[in-house]
C-alpha positions, -999 to 999 in steps of 0.1 A, spaced: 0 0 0 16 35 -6 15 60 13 -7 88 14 13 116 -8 30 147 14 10 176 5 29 202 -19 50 232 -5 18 253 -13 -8 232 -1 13 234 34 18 271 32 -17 275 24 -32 255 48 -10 278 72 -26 311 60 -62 292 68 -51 282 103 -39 318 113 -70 334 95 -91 310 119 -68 325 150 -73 357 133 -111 357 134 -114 345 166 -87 365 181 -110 394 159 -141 384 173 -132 386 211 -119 423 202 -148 431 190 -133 443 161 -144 443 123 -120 429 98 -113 411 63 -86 386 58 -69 379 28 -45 351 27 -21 344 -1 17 326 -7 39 351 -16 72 329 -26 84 305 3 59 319 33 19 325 43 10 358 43 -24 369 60 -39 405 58 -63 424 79 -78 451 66 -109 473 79 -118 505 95 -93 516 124 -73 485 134 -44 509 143 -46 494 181 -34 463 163 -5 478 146 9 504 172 25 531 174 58 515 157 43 486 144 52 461 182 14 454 185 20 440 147 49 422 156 35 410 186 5 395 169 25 377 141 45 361 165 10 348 184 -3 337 149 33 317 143 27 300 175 -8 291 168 2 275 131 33 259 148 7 238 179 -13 230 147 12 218 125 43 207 144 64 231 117 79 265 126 61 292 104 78 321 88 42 334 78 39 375 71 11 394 89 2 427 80 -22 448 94 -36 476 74 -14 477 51 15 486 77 41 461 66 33 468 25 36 511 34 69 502 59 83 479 29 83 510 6 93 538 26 123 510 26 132 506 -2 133 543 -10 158 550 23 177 518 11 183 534 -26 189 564 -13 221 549 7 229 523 -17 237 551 -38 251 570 -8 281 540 1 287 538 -43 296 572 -46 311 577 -9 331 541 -7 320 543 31 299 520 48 266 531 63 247 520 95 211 527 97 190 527 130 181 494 151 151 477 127 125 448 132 136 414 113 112 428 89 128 458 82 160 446 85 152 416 57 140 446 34 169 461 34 191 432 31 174 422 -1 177 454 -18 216 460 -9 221 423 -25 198 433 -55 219 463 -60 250 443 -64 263 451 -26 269 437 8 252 437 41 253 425 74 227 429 108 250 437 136 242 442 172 218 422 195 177 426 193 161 452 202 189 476 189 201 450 158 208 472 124 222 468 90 255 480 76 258 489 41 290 481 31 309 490 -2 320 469 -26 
């Protein structure tokens, strides 16, 4: 007899983004608060939106509330599953703003350590941030690295 077949990479990231949606709601539901999820797969992780009227409370003033929440969503798909998510939450649009207003600083310093042959450290970032960053500096041809401990990690632009 074989054995049943191990479902695909997607059908496991999906069924992620439908286990945190179901946290989600609940977690939604006991707030009181109104909100629409979208899931999706966006390359190798879950990603779950929440978007509705004024869910700022979720988000925070820096975005902590948001990190705070991902972190309980990971932890509900991981005592589900038995596998360590790396699923996205965004709240808002938070994340998707923050990941532009990124990309813009990290061009601007990109450009900053070609023409300057310096390195450049920014300010103490989330992982989220910090993985923004990261991608565009090795995009653009150059070399990072996330020094410090957490809270106060950064990256360093280095030349190449």
């Amino acid at each position: 007899m074989d054995a049943p077949a191990r479902p695909s990479k997607v059908e496991r990231l999906e069924a992620e983004g439908d286990i945190a949606a179901d946290y989600l709601e609940e977690l939604l539901d006991i707030a009181d608060l109104d909100g629409d999820l979208d899931m999706d797969v966006e390359g190798d992780r879950a990603s779950v939106s929440i978007v509705g009227a004024d869910l700022s409370m979720l988000v925070g003033s820096d975005g902590e509330v948001l990190e705070a929440l991902q972190e309980l969503t990971r932890l509900a798909v991981y005592r589900e599953t038995g596998e360590r998510s790396r699923l996205m939450l965004d709240i808002s649009g938070h994340r998707a703003a923050k990941r532009e207003q990124l990309v813009e600083l990290a061009g601007r310093l990109i450009a900053q350590v070609r023409e300057t042959g310096e390195r450049v450290d920014l300010e103490p970032m989330s992982s989220f941030e910090r993985k923004v960053v990261h991608d565009e500096v090795t995009a653009a041809g150059l070399v990072s690295e996330s020094e410090g401990a957490e809270p106060r990690r950064y990256v360093v632009i280095l030349p190449a």
